[in-house]
C-alpha positions as CSV (number, residue, x, y, z in Angstrom):
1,X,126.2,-233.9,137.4
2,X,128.2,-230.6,138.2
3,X,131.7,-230.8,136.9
4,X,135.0,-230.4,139.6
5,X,136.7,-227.2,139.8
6,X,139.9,-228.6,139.2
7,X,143.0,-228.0,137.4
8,X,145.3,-230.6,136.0
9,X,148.2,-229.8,133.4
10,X,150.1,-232.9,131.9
11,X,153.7,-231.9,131.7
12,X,153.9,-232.8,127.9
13,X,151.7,-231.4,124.9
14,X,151.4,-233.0,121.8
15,X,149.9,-230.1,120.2
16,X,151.5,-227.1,117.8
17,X,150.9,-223.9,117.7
18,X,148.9,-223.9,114.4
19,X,146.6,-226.4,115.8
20,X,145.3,-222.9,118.1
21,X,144.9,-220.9,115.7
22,X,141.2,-221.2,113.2
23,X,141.6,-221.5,109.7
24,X,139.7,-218.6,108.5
25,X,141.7,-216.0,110.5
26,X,142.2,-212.9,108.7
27,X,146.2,-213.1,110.5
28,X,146.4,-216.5,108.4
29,X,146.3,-214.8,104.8
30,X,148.6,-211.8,106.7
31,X,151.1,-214.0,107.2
32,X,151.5,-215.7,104.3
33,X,152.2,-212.6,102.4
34,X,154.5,-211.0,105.2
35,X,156.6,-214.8,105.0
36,X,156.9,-214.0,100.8
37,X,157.6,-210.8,101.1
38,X,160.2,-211.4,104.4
39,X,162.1,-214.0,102.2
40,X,162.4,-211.8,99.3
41,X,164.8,-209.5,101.7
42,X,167.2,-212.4,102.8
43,X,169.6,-210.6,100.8
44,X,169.2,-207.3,103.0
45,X,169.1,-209.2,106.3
46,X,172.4,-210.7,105.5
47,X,174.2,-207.8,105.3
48,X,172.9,-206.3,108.5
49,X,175.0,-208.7,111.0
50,X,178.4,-210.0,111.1
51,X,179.3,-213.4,109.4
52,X,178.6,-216.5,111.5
53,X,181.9,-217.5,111.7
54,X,183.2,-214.7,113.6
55,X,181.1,-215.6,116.5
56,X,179.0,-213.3,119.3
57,X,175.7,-213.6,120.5
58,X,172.6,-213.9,117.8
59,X,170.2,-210.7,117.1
60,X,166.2,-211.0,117.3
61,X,165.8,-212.4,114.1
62,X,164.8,-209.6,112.1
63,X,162.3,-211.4,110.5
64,X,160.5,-212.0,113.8
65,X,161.2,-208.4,114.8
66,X,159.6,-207.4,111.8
67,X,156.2,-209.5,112.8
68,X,156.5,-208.2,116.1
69,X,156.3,-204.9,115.3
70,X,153.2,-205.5,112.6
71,X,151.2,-207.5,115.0
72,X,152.0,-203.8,117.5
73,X,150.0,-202.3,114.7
74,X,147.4,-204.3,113.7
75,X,146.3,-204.7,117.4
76,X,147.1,-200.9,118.8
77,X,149.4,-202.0,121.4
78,X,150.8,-198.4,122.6
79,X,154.1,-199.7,123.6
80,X,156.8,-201.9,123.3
81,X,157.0,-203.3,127.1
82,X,152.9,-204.4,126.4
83,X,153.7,-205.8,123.2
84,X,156.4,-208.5,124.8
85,X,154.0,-208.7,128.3
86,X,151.1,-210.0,125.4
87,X,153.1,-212.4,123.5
88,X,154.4,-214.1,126.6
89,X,150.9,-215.2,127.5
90,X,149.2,-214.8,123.5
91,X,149.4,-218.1,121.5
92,X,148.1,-216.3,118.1
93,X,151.0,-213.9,118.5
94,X,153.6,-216.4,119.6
95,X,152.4,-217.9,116.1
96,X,152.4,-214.9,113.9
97,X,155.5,-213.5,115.4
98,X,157.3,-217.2,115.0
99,X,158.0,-218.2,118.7
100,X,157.4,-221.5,120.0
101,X,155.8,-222.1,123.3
102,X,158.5,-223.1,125.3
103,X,160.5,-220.0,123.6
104,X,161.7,-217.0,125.8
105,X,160.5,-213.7,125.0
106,X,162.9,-210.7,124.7
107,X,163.1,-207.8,127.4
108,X,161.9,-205.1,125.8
109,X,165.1,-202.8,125.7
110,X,166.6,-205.6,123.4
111,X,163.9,-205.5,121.4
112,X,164.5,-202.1,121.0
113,X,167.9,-202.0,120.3
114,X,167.2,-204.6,117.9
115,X,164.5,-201.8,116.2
116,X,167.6,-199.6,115.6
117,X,168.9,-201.7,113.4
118,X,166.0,-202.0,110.9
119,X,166.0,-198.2,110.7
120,X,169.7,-197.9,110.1
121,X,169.2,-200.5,106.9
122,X,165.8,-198.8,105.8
123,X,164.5,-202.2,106.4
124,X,160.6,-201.2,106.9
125,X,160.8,-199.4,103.9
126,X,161.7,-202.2,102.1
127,X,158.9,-204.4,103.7
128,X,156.7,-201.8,102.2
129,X,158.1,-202.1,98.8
130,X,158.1,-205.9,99.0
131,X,154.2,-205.7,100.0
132,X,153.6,-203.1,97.3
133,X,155.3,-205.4,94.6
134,X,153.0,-208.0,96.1
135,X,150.1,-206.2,94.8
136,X,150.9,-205.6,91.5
137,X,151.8,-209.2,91.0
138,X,148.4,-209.6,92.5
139,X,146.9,-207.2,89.7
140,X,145.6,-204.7,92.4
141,X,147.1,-202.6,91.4
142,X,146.6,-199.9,88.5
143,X,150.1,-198.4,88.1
144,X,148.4,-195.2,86.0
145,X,146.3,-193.2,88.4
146,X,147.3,-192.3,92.0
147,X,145.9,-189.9,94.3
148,X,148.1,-187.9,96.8
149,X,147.0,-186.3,100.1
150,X,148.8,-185.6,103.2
151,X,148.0,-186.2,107.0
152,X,149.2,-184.1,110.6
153,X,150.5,-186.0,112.9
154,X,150.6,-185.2,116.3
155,X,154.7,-185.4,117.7
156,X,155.4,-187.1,120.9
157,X,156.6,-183.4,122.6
158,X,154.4,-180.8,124.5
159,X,154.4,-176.9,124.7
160,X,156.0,-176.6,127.2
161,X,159.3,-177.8,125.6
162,X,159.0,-175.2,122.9
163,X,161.5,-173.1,124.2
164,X,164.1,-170.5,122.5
165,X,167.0,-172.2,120.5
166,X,169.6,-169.3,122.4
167,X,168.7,-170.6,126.1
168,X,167.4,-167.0,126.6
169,X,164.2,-168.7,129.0
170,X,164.0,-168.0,132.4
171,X,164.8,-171.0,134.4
172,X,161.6,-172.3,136.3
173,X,159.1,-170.5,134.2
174,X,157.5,-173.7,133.6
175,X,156.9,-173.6,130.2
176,X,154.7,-170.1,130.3
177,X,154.3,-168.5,127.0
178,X,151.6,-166.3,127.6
179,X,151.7,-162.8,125.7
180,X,154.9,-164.4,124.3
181,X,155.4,-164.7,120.1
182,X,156.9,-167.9,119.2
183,X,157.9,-169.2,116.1
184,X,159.5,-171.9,114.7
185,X,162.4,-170.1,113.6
186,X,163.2,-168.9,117.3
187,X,161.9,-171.7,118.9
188,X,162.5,-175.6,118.9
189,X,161.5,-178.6,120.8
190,X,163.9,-179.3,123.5
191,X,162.6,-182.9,123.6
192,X,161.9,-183.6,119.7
193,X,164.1,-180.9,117.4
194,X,162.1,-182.3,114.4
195,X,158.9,-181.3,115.6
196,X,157.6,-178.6,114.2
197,X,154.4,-175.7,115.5
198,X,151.9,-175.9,113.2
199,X,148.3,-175.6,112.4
200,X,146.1,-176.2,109.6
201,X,142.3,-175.1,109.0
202,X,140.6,-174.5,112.5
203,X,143.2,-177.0,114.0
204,X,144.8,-175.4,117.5
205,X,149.0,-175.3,117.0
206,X,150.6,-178.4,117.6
207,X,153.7,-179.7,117.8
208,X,153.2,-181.8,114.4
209,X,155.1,-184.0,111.6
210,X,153.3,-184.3,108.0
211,X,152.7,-187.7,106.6
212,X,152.3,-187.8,102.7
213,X,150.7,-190.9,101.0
214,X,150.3,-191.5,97.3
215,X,147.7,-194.2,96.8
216,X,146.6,-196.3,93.8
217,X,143.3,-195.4,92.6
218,X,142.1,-199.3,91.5
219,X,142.0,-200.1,95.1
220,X,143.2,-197.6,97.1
221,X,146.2,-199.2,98.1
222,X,148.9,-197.3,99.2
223,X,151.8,-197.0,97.1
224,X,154.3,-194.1,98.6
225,X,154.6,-193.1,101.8
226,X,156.6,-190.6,103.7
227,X,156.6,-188.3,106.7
228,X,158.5,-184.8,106.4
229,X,158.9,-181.5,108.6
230,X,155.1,-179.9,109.0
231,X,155.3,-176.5,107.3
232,X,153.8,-174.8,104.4
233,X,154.7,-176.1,101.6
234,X,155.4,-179.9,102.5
235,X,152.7,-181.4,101.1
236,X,153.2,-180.4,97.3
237,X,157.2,-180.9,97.7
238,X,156.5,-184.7,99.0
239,X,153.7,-184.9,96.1
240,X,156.1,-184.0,93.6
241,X,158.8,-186.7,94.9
242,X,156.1,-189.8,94.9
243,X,154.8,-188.6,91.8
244,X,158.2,-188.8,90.5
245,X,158.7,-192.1,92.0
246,X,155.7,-193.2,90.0
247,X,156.2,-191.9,86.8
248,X,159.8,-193.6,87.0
249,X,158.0,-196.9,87.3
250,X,156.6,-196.6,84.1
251,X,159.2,-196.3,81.9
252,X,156.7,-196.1,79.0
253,X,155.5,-192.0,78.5
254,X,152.7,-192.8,75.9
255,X,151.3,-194.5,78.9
256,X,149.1,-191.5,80.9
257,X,149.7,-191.3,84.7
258,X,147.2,-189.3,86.7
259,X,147.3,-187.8,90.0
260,X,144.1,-186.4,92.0
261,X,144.5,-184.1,94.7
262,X,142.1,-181.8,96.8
263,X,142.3,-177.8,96.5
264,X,145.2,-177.4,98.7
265,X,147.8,-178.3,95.5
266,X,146.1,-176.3,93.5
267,X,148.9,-174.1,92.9
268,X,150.8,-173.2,89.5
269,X,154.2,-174.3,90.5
270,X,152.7,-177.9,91.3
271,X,150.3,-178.2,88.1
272,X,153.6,-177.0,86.4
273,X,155.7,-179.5,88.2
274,X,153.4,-182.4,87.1
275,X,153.0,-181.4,83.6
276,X,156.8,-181.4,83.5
277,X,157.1,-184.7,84.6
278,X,154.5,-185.9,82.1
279,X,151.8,-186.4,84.4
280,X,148.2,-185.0,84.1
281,X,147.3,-183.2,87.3
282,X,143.6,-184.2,88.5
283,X,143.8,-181.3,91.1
284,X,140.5,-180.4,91.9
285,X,140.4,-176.7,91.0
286,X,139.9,-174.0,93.8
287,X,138.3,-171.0,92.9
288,X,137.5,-168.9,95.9
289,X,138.3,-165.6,94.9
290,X,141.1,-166.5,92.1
291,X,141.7,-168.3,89.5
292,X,142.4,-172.0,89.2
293,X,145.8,-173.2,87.8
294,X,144.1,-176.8,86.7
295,X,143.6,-176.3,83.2
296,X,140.0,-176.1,81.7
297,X,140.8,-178.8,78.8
298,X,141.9,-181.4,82.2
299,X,139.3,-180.1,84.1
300,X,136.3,-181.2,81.6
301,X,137.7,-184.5,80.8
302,X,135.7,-188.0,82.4
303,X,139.1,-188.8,83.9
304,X,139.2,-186.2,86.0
305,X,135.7,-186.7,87.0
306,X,136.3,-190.3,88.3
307,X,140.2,-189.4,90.0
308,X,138.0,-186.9,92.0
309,X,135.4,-189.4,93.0
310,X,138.7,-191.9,93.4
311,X,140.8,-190.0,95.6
312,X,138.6,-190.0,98.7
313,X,139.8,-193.6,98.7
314,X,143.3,-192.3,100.0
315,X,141.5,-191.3,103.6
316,X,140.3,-194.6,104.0
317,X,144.2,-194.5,104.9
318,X,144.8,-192.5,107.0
319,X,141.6,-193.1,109.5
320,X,143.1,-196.5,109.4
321,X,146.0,-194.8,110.3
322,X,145.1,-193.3,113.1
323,X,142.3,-195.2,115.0
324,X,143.7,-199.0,114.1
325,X,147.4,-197.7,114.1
326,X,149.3,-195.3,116.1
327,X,149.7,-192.0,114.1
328,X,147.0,-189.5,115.6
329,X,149.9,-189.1,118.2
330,X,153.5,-191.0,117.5
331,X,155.5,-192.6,120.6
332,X,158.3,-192.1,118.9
333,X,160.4,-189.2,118.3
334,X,162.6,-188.1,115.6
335,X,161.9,-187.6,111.6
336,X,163.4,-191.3,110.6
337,X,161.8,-192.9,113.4
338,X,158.4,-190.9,112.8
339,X,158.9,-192.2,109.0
340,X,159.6,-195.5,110.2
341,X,156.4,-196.1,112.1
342,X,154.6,-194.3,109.6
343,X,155.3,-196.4,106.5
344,X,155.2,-199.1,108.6
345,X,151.5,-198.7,109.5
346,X,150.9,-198.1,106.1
347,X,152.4,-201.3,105.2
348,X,150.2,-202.9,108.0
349,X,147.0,-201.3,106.2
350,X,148.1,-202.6,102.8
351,X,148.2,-205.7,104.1
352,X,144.9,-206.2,105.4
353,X,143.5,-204.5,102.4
354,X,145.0,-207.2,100.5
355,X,143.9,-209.5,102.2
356,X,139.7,-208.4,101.8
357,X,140.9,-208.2,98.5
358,X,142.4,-211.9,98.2
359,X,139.0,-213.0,100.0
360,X,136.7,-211.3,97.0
361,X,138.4,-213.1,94.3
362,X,138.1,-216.3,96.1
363,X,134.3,-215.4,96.5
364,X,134.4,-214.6,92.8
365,X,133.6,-210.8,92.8
């Protein structure tokens, strides 16, 4: 018997949002571990607003905000105004962000006022840290051997607002640079002052940023991220600052930290830089035409065999990165807001990572 084409909504439910969502989803485990990490930073959000008792209209709750703008990256929505549009109608994102059904969702300017808060706190950053932290508690990570690499990424800001920092452009040239030498220091963005023209390899010049990562060779979890100015020597001075970071951590220096790195920090002041610090630098050497500044006695060792088989694991990253996430080209512009979404995403990576890796142990591998 052929059903009726009918429609009939009771004006009542007596159903919750969980009851929607299936128990094996891979957001399930995610949210868990955003939830632990989100309550260790109570402390922070409370000093972000004004007391209660002084009155005026509640924030976003950061702590939804926060899950908003994970579930953006985990399911490449390009923009704010779609993000809100799909958890009006999405019942797994009313869940993960922490909206019940009958809940309004915000305009998007308010939601992004409300962003401007979390990067005046350094609040992302501190996600990150929280979800880090998670994984050591978790044993994932090693804490001994990192790998460091560093990413372009492409700044929301064309040519043709590269123009000279005095004004001296003809007005309605339309951008025309042909025959024309531009530079960055006689030039700037008129629309992104932080974006820099640069190019690396065969790569065309773009208007770019540099994201840096330093990842943990156990797993290739990331454990330092960053996002600086693009230029020439950015990639060793942000290696040198996580490396730093990480041999802080260990307050032990019996305990060898080692960091791998392709041929492009293969340079004496950075081999120098990580022997001072007490770190042995697994650079892979480059000897086109010169001599490497790696060491022969490092060079020859096992360890540096495996942290050069190891540190491919850090691109894993940074595809992630920038297929799943939205760094191949930011929507954003600015350096802090570039860093923002940046360690953001790579928080957002983390997290799924961890959670393959919480899957495994419960499989027994």
């Amino acid at each position: 018997m052929r059903g009726a084409d009918t429609f009939n909504e009771t004006p009542f439910t007596v159903h919750h949002l969980d009851d929607f969502v299936p128990r094996n989803h891979p957001l399930r485990a995610i949210r868990q571990m955003v939830n632990e990490a989100l309550v260790k930073m109570d402390g922070l959000f409370a000093g972000m607003y004004e007391a209660d008792i002084k009155g005026g209209h509640p924030s976003v709750a950061p702590e939804k905000l926060l899950r908003a703008m994970l579930l953006q990256v985990f399911y490449s929505i390009r923009s704010e105004r779609q993000l809100m549009e799909q958890v009006q109608y999405n019942l797994l994102f009313r869940w993960f962000v922490g909206l019940a059904m009958e809940d309004t969702v915000w305009v998007p300017t308010v939601f992004t006022k409300n962003r401007a808060r979390l990067l005046a706190h350094d609040t992302v950053i501190e996600l990150f840290n929280q979800v880090v932290q998670s994984a050591d508690e978790h044993g994932w990570l090693s804490g001994e051997h990192f790998s460091v690499d560093g990413t372009l990424i492409q700044a929301w800001a064309g040519h043709k607002s590269f123009v000279r920092k005095d004004g001296s452009d003809k007005p309605g040239s339309g951008g025309s640079f042909k025959g024309q030498s531009r530079s960055n220091e006689t030039h700037e963005s008129s629309t992104d002052a932080d974006a820099r023209l640069y190019r690396k390899g065969k790569t065309a010049s773009e208007l770019r940023f540099m994201g840096h990562t330093l990842s943990d060779n156990r797993h290739g979890l990331i454990a330092s991220a960053m996002v600086t100015r693009a230029d020439g020597y950015a990639e060793r001075e942000a290696a040198k600052a996580m490396i730093n970071d990480a041999r802080q951590a260990e307050p032990d220096e019996e305990i060898e930290i080692t960091v791998g790195a392709d041929k492009g920090y293969d340079a004496k002041e950075f081999i120098d830089a990580c022997l001072e610090m007490k770190v042995t630098p697994h650079v892979a050497q480059n000897t086109s035409g010169r001599s490497s500044a790696v060491p022969e006695a490092i060079a020859q060792t096992a360890g540096y065999a495996v942290s050069q088989q190891k540190r491919k694991l850090i691109e894993q990253g940074f595809g992630w990165a920038k297929t799943v996430g939205s760094i191949r080209q930011v929507m954003v512009r600015g350096l802090e807001r570039v860093d923002q979404l940046f360690v953001l995403t790579m928080a957002a990576y983390n997290l799924t990572r961890m959670r393959t890796l919480g899957q495994m142990r419960l499989l027994g591998r």
